[in-house]
C-alpha positions in Angstrom: 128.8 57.1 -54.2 128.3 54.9 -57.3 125.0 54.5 -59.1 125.4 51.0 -59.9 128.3 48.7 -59.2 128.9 48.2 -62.7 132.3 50.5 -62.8 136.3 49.4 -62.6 136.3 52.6 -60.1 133.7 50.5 -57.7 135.8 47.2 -57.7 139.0 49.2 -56.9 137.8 50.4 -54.2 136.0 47.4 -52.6 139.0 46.1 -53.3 140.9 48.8 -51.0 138.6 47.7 -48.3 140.8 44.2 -47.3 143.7 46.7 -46.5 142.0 49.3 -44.5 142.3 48.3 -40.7 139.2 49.9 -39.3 137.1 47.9 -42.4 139.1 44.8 -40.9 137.9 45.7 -37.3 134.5 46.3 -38.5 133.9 43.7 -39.6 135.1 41.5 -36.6 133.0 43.0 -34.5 129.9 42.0 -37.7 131.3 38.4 -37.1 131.1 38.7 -33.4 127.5 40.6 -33.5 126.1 37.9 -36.0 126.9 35.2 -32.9 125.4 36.9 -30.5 122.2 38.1 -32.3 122.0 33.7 -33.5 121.5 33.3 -29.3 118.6 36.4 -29.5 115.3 34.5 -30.0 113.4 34.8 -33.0 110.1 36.7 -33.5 106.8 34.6 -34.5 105.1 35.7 -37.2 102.7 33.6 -38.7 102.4 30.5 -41.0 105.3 29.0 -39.2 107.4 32.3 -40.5 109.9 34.1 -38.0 111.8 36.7 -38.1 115.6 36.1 -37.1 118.2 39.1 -36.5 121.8 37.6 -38.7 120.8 39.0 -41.6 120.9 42.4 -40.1 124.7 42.4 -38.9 125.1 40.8 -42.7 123.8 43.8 -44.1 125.2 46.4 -42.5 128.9 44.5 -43.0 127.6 44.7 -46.6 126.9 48.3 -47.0 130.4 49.7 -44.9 133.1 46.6 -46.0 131.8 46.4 -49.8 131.8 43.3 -51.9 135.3 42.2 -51.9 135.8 42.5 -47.9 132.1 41.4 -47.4 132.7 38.0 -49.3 135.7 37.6 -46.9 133.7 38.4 -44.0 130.8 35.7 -45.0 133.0 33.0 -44.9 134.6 34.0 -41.7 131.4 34.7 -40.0 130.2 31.4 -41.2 132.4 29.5 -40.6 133.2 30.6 -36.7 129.6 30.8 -36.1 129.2 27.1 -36.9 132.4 26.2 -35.4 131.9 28.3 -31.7 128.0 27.3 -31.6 128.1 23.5 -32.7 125.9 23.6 -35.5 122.6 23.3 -33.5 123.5 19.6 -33.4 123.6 19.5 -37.3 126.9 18.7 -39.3 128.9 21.2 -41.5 128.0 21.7 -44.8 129.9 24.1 -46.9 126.5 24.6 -49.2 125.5 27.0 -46.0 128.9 29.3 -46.4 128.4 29.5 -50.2 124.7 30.4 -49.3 125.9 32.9 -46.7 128.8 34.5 -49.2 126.1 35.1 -51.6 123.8 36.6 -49.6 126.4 39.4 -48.5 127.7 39.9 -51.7 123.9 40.8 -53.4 123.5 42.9 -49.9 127.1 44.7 -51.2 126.0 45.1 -54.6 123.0 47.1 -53.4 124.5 48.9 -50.7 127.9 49.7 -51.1 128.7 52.8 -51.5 125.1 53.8 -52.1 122.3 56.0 -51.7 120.2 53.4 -49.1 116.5 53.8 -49.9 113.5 51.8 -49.0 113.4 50.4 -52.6 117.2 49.7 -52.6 116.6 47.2 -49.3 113.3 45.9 -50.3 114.7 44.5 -53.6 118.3 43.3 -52.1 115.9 41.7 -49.4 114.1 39.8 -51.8 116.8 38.8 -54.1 118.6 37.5 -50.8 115.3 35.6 -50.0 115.0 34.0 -52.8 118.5 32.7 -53.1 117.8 31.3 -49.7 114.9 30.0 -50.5 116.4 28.4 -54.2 119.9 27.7 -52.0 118.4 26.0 -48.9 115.8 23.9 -50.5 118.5 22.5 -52.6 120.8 21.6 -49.6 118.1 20.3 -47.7 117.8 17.6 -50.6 121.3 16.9 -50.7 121.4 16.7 -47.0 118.2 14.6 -46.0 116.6 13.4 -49.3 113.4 15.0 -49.4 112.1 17.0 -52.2 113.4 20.0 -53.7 109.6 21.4 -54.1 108.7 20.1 -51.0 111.5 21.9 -48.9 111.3 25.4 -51.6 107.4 25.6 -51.4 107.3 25.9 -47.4 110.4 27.9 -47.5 109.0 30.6 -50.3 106.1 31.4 -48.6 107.9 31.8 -45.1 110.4 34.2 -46.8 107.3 35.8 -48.9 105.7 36.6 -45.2 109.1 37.8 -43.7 109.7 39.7 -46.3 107.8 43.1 -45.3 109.3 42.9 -41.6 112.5 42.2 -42.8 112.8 45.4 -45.2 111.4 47.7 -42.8 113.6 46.6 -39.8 117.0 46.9 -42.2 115.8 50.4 -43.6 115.2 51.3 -40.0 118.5 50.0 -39.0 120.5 51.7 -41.7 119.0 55.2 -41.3 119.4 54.9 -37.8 123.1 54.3 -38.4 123.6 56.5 -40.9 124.5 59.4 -39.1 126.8 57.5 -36.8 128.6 55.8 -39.4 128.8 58.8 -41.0 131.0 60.0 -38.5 133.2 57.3 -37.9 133.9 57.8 -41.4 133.0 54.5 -42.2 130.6 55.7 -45.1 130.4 58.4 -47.0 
């Protein structure tokens, strides 16, 4: 366990984690997970906000693979995922893997070979949200023209809604898996 991530001990071993097979297997079967859980509908909140289910196989690839392996893993997942699903009719654009790397790497940073508390997720949540937020508002003006402010202003307070749900259901998720990580020996 590390404190913060801050340490050459940390980045070592993250960086053991591209050469440990089960790590590798893992996180496949993230990449495979995030695919299916794309197909699971999304839950309706309010305001036009929904809950989706991706960023919960991201996470959890996050917290057992590290940084190094995760970043690996986010271009991977992304890149299948857009490849075996279509794209939902939309065409690639690599601003979405860079967005997605991101995302897993903040989720690593926070996670990795850490003590997981409610505070923990809750800020590696919203650090995630408002990348996306920042991230996909500027794509979607490269992409179709509108407005930065426009796009980022509906997106914020979508992400400022799912933000509660989202935290509870990762902090859920993680101490549920805890213990059975645990003894797979994927985390300490």
């Amino acid at each position: 366990m590390y404190a913060h991530p801050f340490s050459a001990d940390y980045w070592r071993d993250a960086s053991r984690e591209v050469r440990d097979l089960r790590k590798l297997l893992f996180s496949a079967l993230m990449i495979a997970l995030c695919i299916v859980l794309a197909q699971v509908p999304s839950v309706p909140l309010f305001g036009g906000a929904k809950v989706t289910w991706g960023f919960l196989a991201r996470a959890v690839c996050a917290w057992v693979c590290g940084p190094v392996l995760g970043v690996v893993f986010a271009v991977a997942e992304d890149l299948l995922s857009f490849f075996i699903t279509g794209g939902g009719g939309y065409p690639f654009f690599p601003g979405y893997t860079l967005t997605t790397m991101l995302g897993v790497f903040v989720y690593s940073l926070f996670f990795y070979k850490s003590k997981i508390t409610f505070g923990r997720v809750f800020w590696a949540k919203l650090l995630t949200n408002i990348q996306n937020v920042i991230l996909g508002a500027l794509w979607m003006a490269i992409l179709s023209g509108k407005a930065w402010y426009v796009t980022a202003s509906g997106s914020a307070i979508k992400n400022l809604i799912c933000l509660p749900f989202q935290a509870i259901l990762l902090y859920t998720l993680f101490t549920t898996l805890r213990p059975v990580l645990v003894k797979m020996r994927l985390i300490e």
